[in-house]
N, C-alpha and C positions, 0 to 999 in steps of 0.2 A: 304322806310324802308326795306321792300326785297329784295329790289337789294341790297340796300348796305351791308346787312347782307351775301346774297347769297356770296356778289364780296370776304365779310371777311373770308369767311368760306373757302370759294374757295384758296384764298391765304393761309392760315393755313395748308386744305387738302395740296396743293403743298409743302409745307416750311416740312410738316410731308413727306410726301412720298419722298421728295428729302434727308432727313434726314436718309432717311430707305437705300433708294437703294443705293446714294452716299459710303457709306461703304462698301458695298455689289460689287462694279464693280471687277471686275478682269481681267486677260487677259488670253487667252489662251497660254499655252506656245509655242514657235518658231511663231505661227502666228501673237502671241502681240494683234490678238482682240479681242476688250473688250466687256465684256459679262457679264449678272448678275449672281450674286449667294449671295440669302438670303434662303437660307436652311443647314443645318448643311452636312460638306460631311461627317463625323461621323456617322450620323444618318443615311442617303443615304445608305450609301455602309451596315451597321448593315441591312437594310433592304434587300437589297439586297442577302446578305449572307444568310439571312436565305431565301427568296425563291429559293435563289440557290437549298439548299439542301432538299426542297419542291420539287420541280423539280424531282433533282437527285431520290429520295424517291419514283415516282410516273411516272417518264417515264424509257422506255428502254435504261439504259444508260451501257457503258462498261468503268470498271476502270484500266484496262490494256490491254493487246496484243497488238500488232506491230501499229494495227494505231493509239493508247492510244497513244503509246513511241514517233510516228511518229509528234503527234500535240504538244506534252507535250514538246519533245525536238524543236521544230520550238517555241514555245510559251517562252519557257528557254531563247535562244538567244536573241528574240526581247526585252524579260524582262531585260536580262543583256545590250544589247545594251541603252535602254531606260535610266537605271540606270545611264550610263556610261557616254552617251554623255552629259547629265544634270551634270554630279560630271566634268566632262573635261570644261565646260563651267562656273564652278563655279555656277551653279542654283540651285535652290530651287525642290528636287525630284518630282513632282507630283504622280510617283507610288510610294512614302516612306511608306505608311501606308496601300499597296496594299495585300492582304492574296490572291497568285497567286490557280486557281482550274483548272482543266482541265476535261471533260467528252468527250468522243463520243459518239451521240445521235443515239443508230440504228433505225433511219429512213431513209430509200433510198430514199422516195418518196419526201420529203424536200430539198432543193438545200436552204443552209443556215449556220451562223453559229453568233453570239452573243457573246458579252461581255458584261456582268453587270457592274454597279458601283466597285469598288475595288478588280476588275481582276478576276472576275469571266465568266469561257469563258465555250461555247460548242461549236461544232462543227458536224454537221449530216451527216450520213453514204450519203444521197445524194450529199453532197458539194465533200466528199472526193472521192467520184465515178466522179465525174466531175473533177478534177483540173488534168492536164498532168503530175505533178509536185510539189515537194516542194517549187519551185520560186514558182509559181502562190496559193499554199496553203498559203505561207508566205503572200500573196499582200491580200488576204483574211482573217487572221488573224490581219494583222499587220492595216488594217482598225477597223475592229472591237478592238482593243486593240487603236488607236485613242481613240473613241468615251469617252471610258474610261478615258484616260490620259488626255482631254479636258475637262470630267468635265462636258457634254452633255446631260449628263440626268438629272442634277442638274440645269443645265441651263434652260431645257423644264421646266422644274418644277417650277423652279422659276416664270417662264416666264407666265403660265399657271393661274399661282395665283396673279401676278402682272395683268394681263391681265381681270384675273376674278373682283376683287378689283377695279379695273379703269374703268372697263366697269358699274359697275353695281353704283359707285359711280357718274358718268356723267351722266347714265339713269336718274336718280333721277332729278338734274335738266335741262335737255331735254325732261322730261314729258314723259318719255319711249318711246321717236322716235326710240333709236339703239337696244330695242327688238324688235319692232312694225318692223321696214325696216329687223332685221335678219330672223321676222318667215316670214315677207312677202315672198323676197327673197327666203328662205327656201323652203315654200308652193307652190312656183309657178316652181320653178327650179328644188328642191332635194339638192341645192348647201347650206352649208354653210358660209358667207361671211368672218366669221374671220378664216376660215379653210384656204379659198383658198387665202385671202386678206394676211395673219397673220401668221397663221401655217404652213401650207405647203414650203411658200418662206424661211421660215426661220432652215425648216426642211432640206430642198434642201442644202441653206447655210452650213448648220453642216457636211450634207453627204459628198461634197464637201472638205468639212475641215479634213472631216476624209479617204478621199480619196489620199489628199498632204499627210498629215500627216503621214498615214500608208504606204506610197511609200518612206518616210522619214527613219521610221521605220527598214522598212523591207533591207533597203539599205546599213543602219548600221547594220544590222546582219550579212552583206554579202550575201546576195539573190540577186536573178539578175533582177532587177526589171521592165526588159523589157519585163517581159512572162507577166506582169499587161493587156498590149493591147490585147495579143492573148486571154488572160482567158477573160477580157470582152467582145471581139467581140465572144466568144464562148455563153456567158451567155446573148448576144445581140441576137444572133440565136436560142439558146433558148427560150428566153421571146420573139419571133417573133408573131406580133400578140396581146399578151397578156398585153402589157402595154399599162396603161392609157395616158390620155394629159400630159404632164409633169407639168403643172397648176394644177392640179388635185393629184399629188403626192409628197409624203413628199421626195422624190430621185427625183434626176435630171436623165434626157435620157439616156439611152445608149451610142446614141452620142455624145451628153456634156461629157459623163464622160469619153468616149473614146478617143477624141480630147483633154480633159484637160489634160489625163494620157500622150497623145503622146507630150503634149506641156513644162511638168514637168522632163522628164524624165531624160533629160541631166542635167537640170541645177542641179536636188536631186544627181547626181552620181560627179557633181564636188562637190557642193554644202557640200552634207553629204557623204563623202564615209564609205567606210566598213570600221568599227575599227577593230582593233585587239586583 
């Protein structure tokens, strides 16, 4: 009688949870892959917006001078690009309901720079002391503004709670084997297994996405997207030393992402050229 109640329940759970996500799939735009999203991007980016201006409120940030003009105007271009190639392709905007912000973060000691849900960007006095250039600030920006247009953070999210939901629903009838093997694992290692099993591969995945993506980007604005190699083999000798297994981190290598940039480069420059 338990089994066959378990096997009924089981199939129901499924028939629900295919019911949920089935609606929910989407595609990333130009990649086409498909990805969940059961969270409101309305609500996402509201969110968003307001820690932006949390942020802004509570760190050293600069709303103008030259390297304000310097990000605002590189962040313009991608923005119009963006817009541009999607209305030339007959698509569906995915920045239409973007509220674009710009800050510089004075921090020198930070090599960094972020895009929130619904174009909400900064960029830190260490990133811009590093880059040679507005190419290579563009290949910087124009990743981070991916992450955005992809829909990335809605996707963790989803993915987070879909994850938590399935995990803790199979515990129940596996008698808590998959908490029992995660604290073991955990206790004996320090390691995680749905971090490194789960999370991390799939983080790497995104990085990756948003690494074509914003070479895509930045290509269409007219940037030269071959300074992409020199600025990573710079931030490669930088991070010397300092980075973990690549197993171990939600970014893929240096070298992966150097080798990927040097393998893309041609085909985004026939592929997408600079509009006008």
């Amino acid at each position: 009688m338990y089994s066959t109640n378990r096997r009924k329940f089981l199939e129901l759970f499924g028939c629900g949870c295919c019911g949920l996500i089935l609606p929910s799939c989407a595609q990333v735009p130009i990649t086409e892959r498909r990805q969940l999203r059961i969270l409101s991007e309305a609500k996402i980016n509201a969110q968003a917006s307001a820690v932006y201006q949390q942020f802004k409120s509570k760190e050293k940030v600069s709303l103008k001078g030259s390297d304000f003009e310097r990000i605002k105007s590189i962040g313009n271009r991608i923005e119009y690009a963006v817009a541009k190639y999607f209305e030339n392709e007959k698509l569906d905007d995915p920045t239409k309901n973007f509220e674009w912000e710009y800050v510089v973060v004075e921090n020198e000691k930070i090599v960094n720079a972020w895009c929130m849900p619904g174009g909400k960007i900064a960029v830190y006095r260490g990133m811009l002391d590093l880059v040679d250039n507005d190419d290579q600030l563009s290949i910087v920006m124009g990743h981070e503004i991916a992450h955005a247009v992809a829909k990335h953070s809605i996707e963790r999210q989803s993915q987070a709670l879909t994850l938590q939901l399935g995990s803790q629903i199979a515990d129940i009838f596996l008698g808590g084997a998959i908490n029992r093997t995660r604290n073991t694992v955990g206790g004996n290692t320090g390691l995680d297994i749905f971090r490194i099993g789960i999370l991390n591969p799939f983080g790497r995945q995104q990085e990756t996405e948003a690494d074509y993506l914003g070479l895509i980007f930045s290509s269409l604005a007219r940037y030269d997207i071959r300074q992409s190699v020199p600025f990573w083999k710079k931030m490669s000798e930088k991070n010397k030393g300092k980075e973990p297994p690549q197993f171990l981190s939600t970014h893929p290598s240096s070298t992966n992402r150097i080798n990927n940039l040097s393998k893309w480069i041609n085909e985004v420059i026939i592929k997408y050229p600079p509009l006008a």
